[in-house]
C-alpha positions in Angstrom: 14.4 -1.6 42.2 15.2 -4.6 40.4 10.9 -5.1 40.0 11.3 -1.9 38.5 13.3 -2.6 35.7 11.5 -5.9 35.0 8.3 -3.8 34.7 10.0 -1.3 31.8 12.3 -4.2 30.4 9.1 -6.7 29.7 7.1 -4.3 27.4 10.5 -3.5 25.5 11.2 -6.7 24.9 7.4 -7.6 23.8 7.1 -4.9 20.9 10.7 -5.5 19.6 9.8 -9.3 19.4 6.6 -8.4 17.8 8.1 -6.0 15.3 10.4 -9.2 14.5 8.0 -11.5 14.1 5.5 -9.5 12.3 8.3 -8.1 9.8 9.4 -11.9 9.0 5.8 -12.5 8.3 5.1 -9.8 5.8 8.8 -9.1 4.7 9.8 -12.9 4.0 9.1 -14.1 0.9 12.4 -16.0 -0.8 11.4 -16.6 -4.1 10.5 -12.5 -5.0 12.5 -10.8 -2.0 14.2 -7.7 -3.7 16.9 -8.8 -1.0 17.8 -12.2 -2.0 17.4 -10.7 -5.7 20.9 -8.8 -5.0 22.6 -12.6 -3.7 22.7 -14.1 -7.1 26.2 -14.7 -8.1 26.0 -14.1 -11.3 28.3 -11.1 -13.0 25.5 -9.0 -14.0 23.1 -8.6 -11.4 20.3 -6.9 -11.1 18.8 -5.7 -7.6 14.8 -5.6 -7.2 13.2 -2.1 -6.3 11.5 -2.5 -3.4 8.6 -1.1 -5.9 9.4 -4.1 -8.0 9.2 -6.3 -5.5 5.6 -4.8 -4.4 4.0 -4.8 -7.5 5.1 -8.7 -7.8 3.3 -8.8 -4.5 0.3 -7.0 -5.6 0.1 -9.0 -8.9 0.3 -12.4 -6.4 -2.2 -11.9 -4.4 -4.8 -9.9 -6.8 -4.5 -13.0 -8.6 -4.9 -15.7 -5.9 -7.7 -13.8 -4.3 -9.8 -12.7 -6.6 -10.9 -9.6 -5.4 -15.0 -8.5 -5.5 -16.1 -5.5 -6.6 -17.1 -4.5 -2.8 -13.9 -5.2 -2.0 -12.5 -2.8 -4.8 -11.8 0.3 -2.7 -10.7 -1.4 0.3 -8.0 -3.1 -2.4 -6.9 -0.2 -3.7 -6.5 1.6 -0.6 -3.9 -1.1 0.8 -2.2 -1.1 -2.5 -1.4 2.6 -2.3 -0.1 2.2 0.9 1.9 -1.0 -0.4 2.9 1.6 -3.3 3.7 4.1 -0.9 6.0 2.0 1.8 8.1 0.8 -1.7 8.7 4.1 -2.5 9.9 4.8 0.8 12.0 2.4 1.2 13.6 2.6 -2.4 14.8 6.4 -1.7 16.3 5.0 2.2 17.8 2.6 0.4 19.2 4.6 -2.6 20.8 7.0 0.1 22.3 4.4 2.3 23.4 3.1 -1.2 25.4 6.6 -1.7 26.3 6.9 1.4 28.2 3.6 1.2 29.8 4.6 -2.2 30.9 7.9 -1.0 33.2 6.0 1.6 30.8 4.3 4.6 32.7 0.8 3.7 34.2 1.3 6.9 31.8 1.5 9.0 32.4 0.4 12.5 29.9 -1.5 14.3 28.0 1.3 16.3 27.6 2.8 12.8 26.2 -0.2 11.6 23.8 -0.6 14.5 23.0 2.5 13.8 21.9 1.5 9.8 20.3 -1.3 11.0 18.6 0.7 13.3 16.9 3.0 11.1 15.9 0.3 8.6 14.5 -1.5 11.3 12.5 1.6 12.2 11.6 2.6 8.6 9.9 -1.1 8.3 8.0 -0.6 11.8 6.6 2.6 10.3 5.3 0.7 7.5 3.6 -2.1 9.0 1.8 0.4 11.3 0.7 2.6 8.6 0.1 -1.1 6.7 -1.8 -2.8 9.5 -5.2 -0.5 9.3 -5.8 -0.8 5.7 -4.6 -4.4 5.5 -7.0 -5.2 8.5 -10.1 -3.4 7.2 -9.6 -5.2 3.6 -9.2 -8.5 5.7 -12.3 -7.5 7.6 -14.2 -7.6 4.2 -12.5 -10.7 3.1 -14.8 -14.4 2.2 -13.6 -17.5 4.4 -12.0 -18.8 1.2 -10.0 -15.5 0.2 -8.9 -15.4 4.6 -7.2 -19.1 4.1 -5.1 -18.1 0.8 -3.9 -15.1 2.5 -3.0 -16.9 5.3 -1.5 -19.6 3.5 0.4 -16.8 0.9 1.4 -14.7 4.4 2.5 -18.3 6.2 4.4 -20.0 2.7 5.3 -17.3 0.9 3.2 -18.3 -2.2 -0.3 -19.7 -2.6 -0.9 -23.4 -2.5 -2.8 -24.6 -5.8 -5.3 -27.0 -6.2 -4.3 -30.5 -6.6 -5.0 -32.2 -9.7 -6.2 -35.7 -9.8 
């Protein structure tokens, strides 16, 4: 029995570890994230949109990579998705935001499982509608546009050239 439950447990355990990992990889970004945004301490501040937050990531990487004209519709079909993952997760947020105001201060800790839960779950949907787009545009990517996404994906930012 106890074989069993090793046999369900493992697989569990795999795709939640992946979902971790993967989210920290295309989620973590500290100098743009529209979460650290709301962490300032300053009296008037201003939280990045997850939209925001996107189109700073579109602009970053349109920039660094320097996308070809074949590459075009590949681009602009993982920037609508981008676009359409923001949008989503704006309008969760903006409901848990209400939610909160209308008395959900005191949420116990099951409820707050619970949030964490479906945020978690809203970002997995994401990256799998992400992932298929993301991969194709990869797919059609040169050697030298695969190592600044990997580098921007890795750091967060792309690494420019030195100067003598």
């Amino acid at each position: 029995m106890k074989q069993k439950a090793y046999l369900v447990a493992f697989p569990v355990t795999l795709v939640v570890v992946m979902v971790a990992f993967l989210s920290t990889i295309f989620f973590a970004n500290a100098n743009v994230s529209f979460a650290a945004s709301a962490k300032k301490k300053s009296p008037a501040v201003v939280r990045m949109s997850a939209d925001d937050y996107t189109e700073a990531q579109i602009k970053q990487l349109q920039g660094a990579l320097k996308i070809t004209a074949d590459q075009e519709e590949l681009w602009n079909n993982l920037t609508a998705v981008m676009r359409e993952n923001a949008k989503d997760m704006d309008a969760l947020t903006d409901t848990r935001t209400k939610e909160r105001a209308e008395g959900t201060k005191n949420m116990n800790a099951v409820e707050h499982m619970k949030l964490h839960s479906e945020i978690t779950k809203a970002h997995l949907d994401q990256l799998e509608k992400l992932i298929p787009p993301f991969e194709a545009f990869y797919d059609s990517m040169s050697d030298q546009q695969k190592k600044i996404t990997d580098t921007i994906f890795r750091t967060g930012k792309h690494e420019k050239q030195k100067r003598k």
